[in-house]
C-alpha positions in Angstrom: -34.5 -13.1 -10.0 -37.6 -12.8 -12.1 -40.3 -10.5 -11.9 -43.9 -10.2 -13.2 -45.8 -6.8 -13.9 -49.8 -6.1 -14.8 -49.9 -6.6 -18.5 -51.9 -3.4 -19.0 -50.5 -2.1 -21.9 -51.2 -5.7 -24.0 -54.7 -6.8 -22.2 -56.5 -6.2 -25.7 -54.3 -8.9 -27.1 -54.4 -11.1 -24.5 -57.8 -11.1 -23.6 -59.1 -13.5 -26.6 -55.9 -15.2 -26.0 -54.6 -16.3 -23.1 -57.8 -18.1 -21.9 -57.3 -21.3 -24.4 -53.4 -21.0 -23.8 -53.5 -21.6 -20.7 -56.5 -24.6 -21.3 -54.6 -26.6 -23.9 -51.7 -25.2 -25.3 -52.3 -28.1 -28.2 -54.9 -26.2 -29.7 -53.5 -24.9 -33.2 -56.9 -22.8 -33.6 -55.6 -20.9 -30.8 -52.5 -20.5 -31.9 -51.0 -16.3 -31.5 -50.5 -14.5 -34.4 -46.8 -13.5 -35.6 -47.3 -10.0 -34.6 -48.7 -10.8 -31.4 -46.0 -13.4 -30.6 -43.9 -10.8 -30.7 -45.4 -7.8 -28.9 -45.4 -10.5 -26.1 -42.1 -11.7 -26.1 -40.8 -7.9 -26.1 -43.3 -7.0 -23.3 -42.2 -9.8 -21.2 -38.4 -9.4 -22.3 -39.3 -5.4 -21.1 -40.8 -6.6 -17.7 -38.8 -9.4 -17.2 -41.7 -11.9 -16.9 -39.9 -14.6 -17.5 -43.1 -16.7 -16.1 -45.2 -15.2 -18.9 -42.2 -15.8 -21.7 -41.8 -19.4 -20.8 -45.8 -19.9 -21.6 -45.6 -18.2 -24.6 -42.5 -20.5 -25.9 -44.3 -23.3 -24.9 -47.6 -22.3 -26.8 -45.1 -21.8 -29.6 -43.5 -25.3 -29.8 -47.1 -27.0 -29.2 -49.1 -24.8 -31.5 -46.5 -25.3 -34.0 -47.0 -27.9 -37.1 -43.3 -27.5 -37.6 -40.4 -28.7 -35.4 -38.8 -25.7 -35.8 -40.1 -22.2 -34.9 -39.4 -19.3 -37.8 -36.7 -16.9 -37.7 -38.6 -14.2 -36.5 -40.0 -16.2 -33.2 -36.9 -17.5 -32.5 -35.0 -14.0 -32.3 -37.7 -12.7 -30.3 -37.2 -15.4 -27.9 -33.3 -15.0 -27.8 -34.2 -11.3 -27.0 -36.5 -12.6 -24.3 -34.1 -14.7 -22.5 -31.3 -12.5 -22.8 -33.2 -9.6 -21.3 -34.3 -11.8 -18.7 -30.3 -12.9 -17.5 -30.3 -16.6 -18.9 -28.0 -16.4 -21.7 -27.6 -20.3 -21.5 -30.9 -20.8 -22.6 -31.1 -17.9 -25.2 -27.6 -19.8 -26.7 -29.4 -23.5 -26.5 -32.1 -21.4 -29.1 -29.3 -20.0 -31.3 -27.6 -23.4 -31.6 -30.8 -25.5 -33.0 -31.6 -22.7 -35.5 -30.9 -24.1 -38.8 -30.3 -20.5 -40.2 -29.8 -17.4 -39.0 -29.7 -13.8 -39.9 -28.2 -11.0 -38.6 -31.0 -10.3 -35.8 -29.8 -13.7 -34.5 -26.2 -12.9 -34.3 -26.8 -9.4 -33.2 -29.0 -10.7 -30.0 -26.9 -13.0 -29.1 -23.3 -11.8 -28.8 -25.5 -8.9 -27.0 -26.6 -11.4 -24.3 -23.3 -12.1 -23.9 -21.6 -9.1 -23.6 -24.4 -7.3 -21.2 -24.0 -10.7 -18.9 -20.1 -9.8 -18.5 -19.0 -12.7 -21.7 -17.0 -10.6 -23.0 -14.7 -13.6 -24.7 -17.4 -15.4 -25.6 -18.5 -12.4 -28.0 -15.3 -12.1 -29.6 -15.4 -15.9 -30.2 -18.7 -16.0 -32.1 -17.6 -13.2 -33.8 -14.4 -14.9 -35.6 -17.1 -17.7 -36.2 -18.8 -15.6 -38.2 -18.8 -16.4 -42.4 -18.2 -13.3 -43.7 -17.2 -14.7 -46.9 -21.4 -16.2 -46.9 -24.7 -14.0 -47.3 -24.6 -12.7 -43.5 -23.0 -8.6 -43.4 -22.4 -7.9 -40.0 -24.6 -4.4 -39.2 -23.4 -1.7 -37.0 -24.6 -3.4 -33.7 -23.0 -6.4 -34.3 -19.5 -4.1 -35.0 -20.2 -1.8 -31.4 -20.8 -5.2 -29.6 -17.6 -6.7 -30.7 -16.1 -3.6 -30.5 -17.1 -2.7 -26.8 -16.1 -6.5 -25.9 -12.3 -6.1 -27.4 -12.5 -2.5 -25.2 -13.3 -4.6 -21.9 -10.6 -6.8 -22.8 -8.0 -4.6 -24.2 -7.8 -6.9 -26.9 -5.9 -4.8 -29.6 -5.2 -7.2 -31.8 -9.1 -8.8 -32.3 -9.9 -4.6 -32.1 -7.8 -3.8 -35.0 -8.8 -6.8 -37.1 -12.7 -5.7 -36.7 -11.5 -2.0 -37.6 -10.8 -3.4 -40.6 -14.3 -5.2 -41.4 -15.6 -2.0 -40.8 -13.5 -0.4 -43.3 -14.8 -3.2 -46.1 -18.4 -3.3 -45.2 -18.3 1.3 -45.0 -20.0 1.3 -41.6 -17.1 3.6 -40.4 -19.7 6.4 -40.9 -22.1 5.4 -38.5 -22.2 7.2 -35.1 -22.3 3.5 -33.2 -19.5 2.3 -34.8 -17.6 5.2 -35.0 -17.4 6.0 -30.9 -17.1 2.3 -30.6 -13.7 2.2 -32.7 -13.1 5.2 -30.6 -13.3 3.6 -27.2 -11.9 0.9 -28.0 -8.5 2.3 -28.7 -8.4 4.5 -26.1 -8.6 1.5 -23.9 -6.3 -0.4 -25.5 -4.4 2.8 -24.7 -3.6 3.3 -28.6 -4.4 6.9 -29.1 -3.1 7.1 -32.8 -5.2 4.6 -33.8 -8.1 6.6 -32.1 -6.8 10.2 -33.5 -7.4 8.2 -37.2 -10.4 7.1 -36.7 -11.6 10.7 -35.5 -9.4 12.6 -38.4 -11.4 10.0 -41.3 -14.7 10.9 -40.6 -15.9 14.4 -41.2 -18.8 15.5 -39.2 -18.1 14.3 -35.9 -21.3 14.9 -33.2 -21.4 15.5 -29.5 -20.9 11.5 -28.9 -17.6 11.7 -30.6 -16.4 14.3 -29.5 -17.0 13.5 -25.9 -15.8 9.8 -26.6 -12.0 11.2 -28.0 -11.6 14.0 -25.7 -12.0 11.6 -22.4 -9.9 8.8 -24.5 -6.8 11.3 -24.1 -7.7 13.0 -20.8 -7.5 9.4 -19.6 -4.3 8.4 -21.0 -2.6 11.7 -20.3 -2.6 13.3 -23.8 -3.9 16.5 -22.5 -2.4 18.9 -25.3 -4.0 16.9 -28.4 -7.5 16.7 -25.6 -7.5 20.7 -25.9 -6.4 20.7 -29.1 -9.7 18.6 -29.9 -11.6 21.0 -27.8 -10.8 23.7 -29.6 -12.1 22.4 -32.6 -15.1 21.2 -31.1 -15.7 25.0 -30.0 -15.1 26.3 -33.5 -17.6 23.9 -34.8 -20.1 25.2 -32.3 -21.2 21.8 -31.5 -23.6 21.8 -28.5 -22.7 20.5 -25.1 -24.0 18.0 -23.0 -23.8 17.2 -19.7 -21.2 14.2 -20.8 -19.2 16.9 -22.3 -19.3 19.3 -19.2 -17.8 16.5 -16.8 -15.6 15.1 -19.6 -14.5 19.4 -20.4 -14.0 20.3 -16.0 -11.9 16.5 -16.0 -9.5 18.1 -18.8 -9.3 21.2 -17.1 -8.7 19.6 -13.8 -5.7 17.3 -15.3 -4.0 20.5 -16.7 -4.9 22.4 -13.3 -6.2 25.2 -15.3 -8.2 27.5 -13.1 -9.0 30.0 -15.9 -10.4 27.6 -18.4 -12.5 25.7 -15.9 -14.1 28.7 -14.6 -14.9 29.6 -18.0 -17.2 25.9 -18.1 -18.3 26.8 -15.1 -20.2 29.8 -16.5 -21.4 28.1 -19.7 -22.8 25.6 -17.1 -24.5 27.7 -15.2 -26.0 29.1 -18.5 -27.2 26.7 -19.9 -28.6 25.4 -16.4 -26.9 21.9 -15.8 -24.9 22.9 -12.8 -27.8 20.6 -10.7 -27.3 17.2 -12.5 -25.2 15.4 -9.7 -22.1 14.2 -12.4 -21.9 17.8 -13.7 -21.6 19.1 -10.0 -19.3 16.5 -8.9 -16.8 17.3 -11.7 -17.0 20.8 -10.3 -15.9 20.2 -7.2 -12.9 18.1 -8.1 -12.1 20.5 -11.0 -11.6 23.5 -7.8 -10.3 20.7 -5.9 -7.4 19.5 -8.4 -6.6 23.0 -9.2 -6.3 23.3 -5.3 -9.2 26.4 -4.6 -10.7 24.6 -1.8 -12.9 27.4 -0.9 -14.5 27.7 -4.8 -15.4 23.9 -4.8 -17.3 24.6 -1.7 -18.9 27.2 -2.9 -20.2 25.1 -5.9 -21.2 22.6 -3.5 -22.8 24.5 -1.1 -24.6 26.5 -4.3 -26.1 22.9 -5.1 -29.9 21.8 -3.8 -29.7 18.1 -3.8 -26.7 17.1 -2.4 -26.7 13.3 -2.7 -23.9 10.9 -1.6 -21.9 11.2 -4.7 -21.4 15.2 -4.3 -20.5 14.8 -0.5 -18.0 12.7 -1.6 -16.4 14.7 -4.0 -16.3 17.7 -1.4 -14.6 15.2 1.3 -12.5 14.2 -1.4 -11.3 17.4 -2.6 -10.7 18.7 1.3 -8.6 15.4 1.8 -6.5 15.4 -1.4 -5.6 19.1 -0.5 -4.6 18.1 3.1 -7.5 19.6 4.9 -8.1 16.0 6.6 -9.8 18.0 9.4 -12.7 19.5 7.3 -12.9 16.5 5.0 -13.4 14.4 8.5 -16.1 16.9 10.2 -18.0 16.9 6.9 -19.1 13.2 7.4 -21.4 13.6 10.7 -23.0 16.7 8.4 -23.8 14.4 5.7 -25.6 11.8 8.2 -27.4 14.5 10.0 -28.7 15.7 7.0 -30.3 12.2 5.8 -27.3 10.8 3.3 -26.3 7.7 4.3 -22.7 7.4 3.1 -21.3 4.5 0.2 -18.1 2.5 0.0 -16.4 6.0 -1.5 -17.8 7.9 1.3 -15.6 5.1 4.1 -12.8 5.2 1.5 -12.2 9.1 1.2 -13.1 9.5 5.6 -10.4 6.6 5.9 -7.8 8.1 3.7 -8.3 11.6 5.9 -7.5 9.5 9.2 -5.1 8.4 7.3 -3.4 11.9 7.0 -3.7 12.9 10.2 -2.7 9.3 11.8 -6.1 9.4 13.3 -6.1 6.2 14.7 -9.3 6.7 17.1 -11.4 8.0 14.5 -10.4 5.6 12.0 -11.2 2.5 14.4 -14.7 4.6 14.7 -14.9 4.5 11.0 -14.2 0.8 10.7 -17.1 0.6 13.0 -20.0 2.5 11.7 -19.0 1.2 7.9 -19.0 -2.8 9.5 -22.8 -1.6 11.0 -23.6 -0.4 7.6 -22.4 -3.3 5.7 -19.0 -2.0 3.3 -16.8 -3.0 5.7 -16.2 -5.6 3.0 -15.9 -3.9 -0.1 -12.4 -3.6 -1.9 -12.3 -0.2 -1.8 -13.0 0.2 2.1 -10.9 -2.7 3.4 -7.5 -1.2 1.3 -8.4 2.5 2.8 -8.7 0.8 6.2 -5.3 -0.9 5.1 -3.6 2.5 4.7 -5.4 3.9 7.5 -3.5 1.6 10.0 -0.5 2.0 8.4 0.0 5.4 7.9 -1.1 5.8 11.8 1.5 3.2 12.8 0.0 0.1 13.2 0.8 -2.6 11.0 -0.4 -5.0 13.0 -4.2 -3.7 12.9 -3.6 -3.7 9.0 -2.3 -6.8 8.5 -5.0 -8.3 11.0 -7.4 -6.0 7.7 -5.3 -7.7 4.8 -5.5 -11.4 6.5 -9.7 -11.3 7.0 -10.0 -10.2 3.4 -11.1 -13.4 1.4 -10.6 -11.1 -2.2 -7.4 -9.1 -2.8 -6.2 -6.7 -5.6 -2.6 -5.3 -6.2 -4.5 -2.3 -4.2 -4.3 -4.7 -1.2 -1.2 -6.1 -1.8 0.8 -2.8 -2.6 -0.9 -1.0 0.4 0.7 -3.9 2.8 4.2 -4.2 1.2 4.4 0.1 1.3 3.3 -0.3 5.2 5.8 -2.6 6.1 8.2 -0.8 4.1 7.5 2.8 5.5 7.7 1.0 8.7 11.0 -0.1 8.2 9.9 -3.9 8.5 11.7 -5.0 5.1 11.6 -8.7 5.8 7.5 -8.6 6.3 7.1 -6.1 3.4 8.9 -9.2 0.9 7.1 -12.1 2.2 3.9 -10.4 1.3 5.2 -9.6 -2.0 6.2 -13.6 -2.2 2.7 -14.2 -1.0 1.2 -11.9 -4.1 3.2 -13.6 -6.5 2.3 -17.4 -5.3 -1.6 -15.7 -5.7 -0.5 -15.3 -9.0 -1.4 -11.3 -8.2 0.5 -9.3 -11.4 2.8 -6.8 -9.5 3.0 -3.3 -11.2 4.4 0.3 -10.8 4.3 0.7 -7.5 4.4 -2.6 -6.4 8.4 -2.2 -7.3 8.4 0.8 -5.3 7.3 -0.8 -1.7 9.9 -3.4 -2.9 12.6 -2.1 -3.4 12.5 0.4 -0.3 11.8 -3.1 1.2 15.7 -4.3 0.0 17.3 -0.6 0.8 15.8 -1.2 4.8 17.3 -4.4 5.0 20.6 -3.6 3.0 19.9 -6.2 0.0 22.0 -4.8 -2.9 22.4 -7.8 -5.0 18.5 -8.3 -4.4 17.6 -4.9 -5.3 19.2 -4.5 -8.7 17.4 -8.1 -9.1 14.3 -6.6 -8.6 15.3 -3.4 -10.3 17.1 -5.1 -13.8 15.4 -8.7 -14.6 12.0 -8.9 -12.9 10.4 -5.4 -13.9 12.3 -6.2 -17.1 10.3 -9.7 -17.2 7.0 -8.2 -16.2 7.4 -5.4 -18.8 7.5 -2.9 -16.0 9.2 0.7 -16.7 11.3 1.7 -14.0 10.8 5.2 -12.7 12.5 7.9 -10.8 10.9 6.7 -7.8 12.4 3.2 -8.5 15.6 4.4 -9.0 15.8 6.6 -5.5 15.0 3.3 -3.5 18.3 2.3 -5.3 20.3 5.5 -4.1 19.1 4.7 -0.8 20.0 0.9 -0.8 23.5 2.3 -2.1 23.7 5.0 0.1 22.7 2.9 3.7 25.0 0.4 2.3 27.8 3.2 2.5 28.5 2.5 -1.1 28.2 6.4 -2.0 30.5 6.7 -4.8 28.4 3.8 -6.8 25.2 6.1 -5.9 26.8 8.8 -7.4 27.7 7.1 -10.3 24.5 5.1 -10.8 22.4 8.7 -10.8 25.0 10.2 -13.5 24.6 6.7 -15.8 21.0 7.5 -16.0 19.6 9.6 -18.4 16.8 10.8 -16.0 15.6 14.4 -14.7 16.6 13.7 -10.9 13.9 15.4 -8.7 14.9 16.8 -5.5 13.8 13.6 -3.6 16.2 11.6 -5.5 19.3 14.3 -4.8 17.6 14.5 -0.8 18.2 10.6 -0.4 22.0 10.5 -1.5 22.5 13.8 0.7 20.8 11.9 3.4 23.8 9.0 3.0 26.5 11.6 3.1 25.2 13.0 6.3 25.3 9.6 8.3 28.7 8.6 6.8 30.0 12.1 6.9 30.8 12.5 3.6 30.9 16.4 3.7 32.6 16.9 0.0 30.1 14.2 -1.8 27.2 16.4 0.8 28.2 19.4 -0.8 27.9 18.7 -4.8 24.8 16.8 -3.6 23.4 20.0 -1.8 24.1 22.4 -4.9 22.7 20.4 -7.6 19.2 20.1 -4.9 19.5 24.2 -4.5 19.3 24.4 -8.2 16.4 22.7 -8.5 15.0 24.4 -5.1 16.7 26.9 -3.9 14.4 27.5 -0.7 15.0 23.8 0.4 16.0 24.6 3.9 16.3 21.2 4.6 19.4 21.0 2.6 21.1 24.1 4.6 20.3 22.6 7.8 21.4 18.9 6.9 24.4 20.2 5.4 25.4 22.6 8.5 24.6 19.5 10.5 27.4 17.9 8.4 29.6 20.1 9.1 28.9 20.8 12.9 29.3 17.0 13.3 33.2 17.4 11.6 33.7 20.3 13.5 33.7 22.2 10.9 32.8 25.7 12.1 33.7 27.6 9.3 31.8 25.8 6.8 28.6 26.1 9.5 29.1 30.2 9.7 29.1 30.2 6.1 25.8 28.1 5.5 24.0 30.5 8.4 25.4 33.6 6.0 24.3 32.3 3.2 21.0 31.8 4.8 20.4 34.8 6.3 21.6 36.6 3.2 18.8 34.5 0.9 16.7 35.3 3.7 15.9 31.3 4.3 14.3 30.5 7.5 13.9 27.0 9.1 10.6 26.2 8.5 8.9 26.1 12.5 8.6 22.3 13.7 5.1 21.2 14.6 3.7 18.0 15.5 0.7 17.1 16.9 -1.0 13.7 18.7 -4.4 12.6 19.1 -5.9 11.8 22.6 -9.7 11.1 23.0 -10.3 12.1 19.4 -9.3 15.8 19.6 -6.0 16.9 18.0 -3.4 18.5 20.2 -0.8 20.7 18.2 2.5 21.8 19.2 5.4 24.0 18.0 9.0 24.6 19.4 8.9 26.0 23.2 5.2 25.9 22.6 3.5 27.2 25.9 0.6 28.1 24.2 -1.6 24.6 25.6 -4.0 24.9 29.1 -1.7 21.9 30.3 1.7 23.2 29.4 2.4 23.7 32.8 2.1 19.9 33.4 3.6 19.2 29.9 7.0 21.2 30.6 7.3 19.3 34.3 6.8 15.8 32.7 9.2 16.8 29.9 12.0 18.0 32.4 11.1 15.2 34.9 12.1 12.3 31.9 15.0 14.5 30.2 16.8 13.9 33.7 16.3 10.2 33.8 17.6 9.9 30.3 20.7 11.9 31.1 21.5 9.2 33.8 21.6 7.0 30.8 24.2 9.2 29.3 21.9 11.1 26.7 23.8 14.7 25.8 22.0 17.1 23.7 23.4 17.4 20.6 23.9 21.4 20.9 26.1 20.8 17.6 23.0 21.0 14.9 21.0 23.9 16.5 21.2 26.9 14.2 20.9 29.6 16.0 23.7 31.8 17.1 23.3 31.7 20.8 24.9 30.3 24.0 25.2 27.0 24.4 22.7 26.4 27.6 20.3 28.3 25.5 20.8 25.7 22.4 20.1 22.6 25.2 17.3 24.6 26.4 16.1 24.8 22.4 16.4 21.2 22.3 14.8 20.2 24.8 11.6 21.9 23.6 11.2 20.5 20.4 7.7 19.6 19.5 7.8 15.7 18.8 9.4 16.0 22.3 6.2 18.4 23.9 3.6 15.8 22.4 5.0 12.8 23.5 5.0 14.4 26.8 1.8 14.9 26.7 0.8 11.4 25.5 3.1 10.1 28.6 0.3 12.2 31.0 -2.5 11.7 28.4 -2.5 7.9 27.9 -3.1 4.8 29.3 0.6 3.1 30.8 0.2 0.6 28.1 -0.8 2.4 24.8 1.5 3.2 22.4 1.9 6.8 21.8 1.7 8.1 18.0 3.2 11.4 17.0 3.4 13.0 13.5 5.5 16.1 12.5 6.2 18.1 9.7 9.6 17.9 9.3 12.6 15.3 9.2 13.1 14.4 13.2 16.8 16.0 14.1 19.3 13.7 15.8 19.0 14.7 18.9 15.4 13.9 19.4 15.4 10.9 17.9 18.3 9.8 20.2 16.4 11.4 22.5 13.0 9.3 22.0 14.6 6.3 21.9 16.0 6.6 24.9 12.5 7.7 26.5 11.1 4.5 24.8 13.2 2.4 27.5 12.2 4.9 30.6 9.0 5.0 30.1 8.1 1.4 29.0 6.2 2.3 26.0 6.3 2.2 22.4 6.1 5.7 20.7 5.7 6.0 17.2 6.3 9.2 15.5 5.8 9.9 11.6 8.0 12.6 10.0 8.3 14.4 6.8 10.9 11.1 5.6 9.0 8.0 7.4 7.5 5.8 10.3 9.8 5.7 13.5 9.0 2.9 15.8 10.8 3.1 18.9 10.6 0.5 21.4 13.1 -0.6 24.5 16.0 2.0 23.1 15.7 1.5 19.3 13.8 2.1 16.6 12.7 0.3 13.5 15.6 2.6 10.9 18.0 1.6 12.5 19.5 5.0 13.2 19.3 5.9 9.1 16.7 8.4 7.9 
């Protein structure tokens, strides 16, 4: 849209003017001057007055006793229409000039690329005669340079690298950071670590431009190596360099060094400006010192919506979903009305806590405020149903959405497939491909977990060995433990075993915790063993591992090999981390712990618990006294049992809840046999569906079964 401003500044020149231009613009004796023709056509290009530009070029063509207007006129109007957002018209102008110099060129690929043509800049460029009397001049080069970084076009960067080289603009600043940024997009960082090593004298721009180039891409010992020399040059910051500095030191978690910034910030008095402040708080935030990024936060004055965000964003990313969610009313109250990032960091923090109620509230208050629709919000809302156990309120999210990313897609295939809904999570993955939607990295992941929950092997190492190998996809650790765990639910063991020792990858203890998962449904207690040794390497305070591989042993009645995992626990002093789980009724969080009596209605909690364990035992349920740890009588065990804390919440969502809501439980750790035997079983008394989320996945348990089939 155009607009039109006072002329102010140019009333002397318009004055004698503009009163016989607008009479008869067919007057040559009122013809503008050169100079004045273009003062105008940059002040209207400046204000936009596109009314007032369009008058001038029509003075121009009708005062004119030439057809064609001079060079000059015509680069000013270029400059006008560009400014002004119609490129078509500025390129009709280029077209009919019957020479041009390199103002012309200059403008226009300019046009282009500030209207988002990015192609169409690299196309005029290869028209270009270099072999003729035009040199290309340093704007021209940043232009097509900038263009070939939007695109990651490598190959058109390189070959405009080397016109540089032949026309020895390589020494100016422009071009210098362009060449810069353009291979760290294309992600070639030894073609931007030449570029920086052949030009003495670097300034702050160049500096900033390589140090971010490899923070970005991960090459955070050459980034501090760069630093370093930076600092022994004693080049002066910026605030560029301060956010670009607290980024490096929040990548390599290094507390000292950003504290260090910190100070030189505060010297030099920059710790207000809102990009400087909100690289603060995520630098304390990545490093995980919660309390020092609020206290940088809470040290700033004007705390606009970007700095809220990176405090919510820093509380949810270190699990503190509670404060990151009671932070958002605070912002409102104090006058900030919050963005797309604001919904998207709130909705990632239901997320965490499986918030279900306060996410719908969220969904809400950002559809009244008009982001509902943005990318950013709908994918968070995406992950917010899923990760609180309803797919169906995501996928109802993922089907209104008239745009989609591989954001959207991979959030949907990971929800069905952390749901145990395979089938669902690779029809929306045929879906993505028919959209002709590139899958990537962690597409593969949702994928594959997809295949291991329904059991398709041959499918899997499909997936696994041609298509990622077609798409130029890198498998990764995570990749490879979906295959364990399509091998070991398969009951194929021996192949997992043989299929981690053919790889020459460092096996996390994720990887090792998913084969020792097989072994303990099919009872492999030898395989368990190697498995559990090689995991206590890596972690030796993994008391999962001890208690899964007592378990194993307690289910072969194996009691020796159970008395000597409870010695060798008590004698490495590992205790089973307490279970806790908690539920959310009427927005407030209720937690509970093993034989917690701690709650105002536990009373009512322990009678409703008792009340439904006895009509489950008239459907044959026996505790499984067999994987309690502790050396005590057996009634005492059942009694243990029977108080777990998945078990107390669901209680108290049975008294809580309306008869026909589902009831949604998280806990910390892996749900032990026994309660989920347990649940299930309470799904079919009480008539309702009860998901719970532990430490491994989603549980969905409805009418006696649940959605892993028995395999976690």
């Amino acid at each position: 849209m155009h607009t039109s401003k006072p002329l102010s500044l140019f009333q002397h020149v318009l004055t004698k003017k503009i009163p016989s231009l607008l009479k008869s613009n067919s007057d040559k004796s009122s013809a503008l001057s050169l100079e004045d023709t273009i003062k105008l056509l940059k002040f209207s290009a400046d204000t936009r007055d596109f009314k007032l530009g369009r008058t001038i070029h029509a003075h121009l063509i009708t005062s004119s006793s030439n057809v064609q207007l001079n060079v000059i006129q015509t680069n000013s109007l270029i400059h006008f229409y560009v400014k002004c957002d119609e490129i078509s018209l500025a390129r009709k102008l280029f077209d009919q000039m019957p020479e041009r110099n390199v103002v012309s060129w200059s403008s226009i690929m300019a046009g282009y690329f500030h209207n988002g043509f990015a192609l169409e800049v690299l196309n005029l460029f290869k028209s270009l005669n270099f072999g003729g009397f035009l040199c290309p001049n340093e704007y021209i080069f940043a232009t097509v340079l900038s263009s070939c970084s939007d695109l990651r076009a490598i190959k058109e960067g390189v070959q405009c690298h080397s016109y540089v080289l032949k026309t020895g603009l390589l020494f100016h600043s422009y071009v210098k950071n362009a060449l810069l940024h353009m291979y760290t997009r294309c992600l070639d960082m030894e073609g931007a670590l030449r570029v920086f090593k052949s030009v003495p004298g670097s300034d702050i721009l160049t500096y900033n431009s390589i140090i971010n180039g490899f923070v970005e891409n991960g090459y955070l010992s050459e980034a501090l190596e760069v630093l370093i020399q930076m600092v022994n040059e004693y080049v002066v910051w910026d605030h560029v360099t301060y956010v670009t500095v607290l980024g490096l030191c929040a990548h390599l978690k290094d507390i000292k060094l950003g504290s260090q910034v910190h100070g030189q910030i505060l010297k030099a008095g920059s710790e207000s400006d809102e990009f400087v402040g909100s690289a603060l708080i995520d630098m304390y935030g990545k490093c995980g010192k919660t309390i020092y990024a609020r206290n940088a936060f809470d040290e700033l004055h004007d705390r606009n919506v970007v700095l809220w965000t990176a405090i919510m964003a820093t509380y949810s990313q270190n699990g503190c979903f509670e404060e990151a969610l009671n932070l958002f009313p605070e912002m409102v109250l104090e006058g900030v009305q919050p963005n797309e990032y604001s919904y998207a960091v709130m909705l990632n923090s239901c997320a965490g806590l499986s918030a279900m109620r306060h996410g719908d509230m969220l969904n809400g208050h950002a559809l009244k405020s008009g982001f509902k629709n943005y990318m950013i919000v709908a994918n968070a809302l995406i992950n917010m149903y899923s990760k609180s156990g309803s797919v169906d309120h995501a996928n109802q999210v993922f089907s209104n959405m008239i745009y989609r990313d591989t954001v959207t897609w991979n959030s949907m295939i990971s929800g069905y497939s952390h749901h145990g809904l395979g089938r669902e999570a690779l029809s929306v993955f045929y879906r993505m491909l028919v959209a002709a939607e590139v899958p990537n990295y962690v597409t593969f992941v949702g994928v594959l977990s997809a295949c291991a929950h329904l059991g398709l092997v041959d499918e899997g190492f499909y997936y696994l060995n041609q298509l990622m190998k077609d798409m130029r996809i890198e498998p990764g650790v995570e990749h490879y433990t979906c295959i364990i765990g399509l091998l070991g639910r398969a009951g194929r063991l021996s192949e997992a075993e043989n299929f981690m020792n053919s790889r020459s990858v460092r096996w996390d203890v994720v990887a090792w915790r998913t084969l020792l998962s097989a072994c303990h449904v099919h009872r492999n207690i030898s395989l368990g063993k190697q498995v559990a040794e090689n995991i206590l390497k890596l972690d030796p305070n993994d008391v999962g591992t001890y208690i899964l591989l007592s378990n194993m042993y307690a289910k072969a009645r194996r009691w020796d090999g159970v008395v000597s995992i409870r010695k060798l626990m008590r004698g490495r002093e590992i205790k089973k981390e307490p279970g806790v789980s908690w539920i959310q009724v009427k927005n407030i969080t209720h937690v509970f712990v093993s034989e917690d009596k701690n709650h105002k209605d536990s009373i009512q909690i322990y009678d409703k618990l008792a009340d439904i364990l006895g009509q489950i035992k008239h459907l044959g349920y026996v505790p499984d006294i067999a994987s309690v740890v502790h050396d005590v009588e057996d009634e005492q065990k059942e009694e243990y049992l029977s108080f777990h804390s998945e078990k107390l919440a669901i209680a108290f969502g049975l008294l809580n809840t309306p008869s026909e809501a589902p009831i949604h439980v998280i806990k910390n750790l892996r749900m032990c046999h026994d309660c989920h035997t347990a649940v299930k079983l309470i799904s079919m008394v009480a008539q309702r569906k009860i998901i719970v989320r532990d430490a491994n996945r989603f549980h969905c348990f409805q009418s006696g079964t649940c959605t892993c089939g028995d395999y976690w």
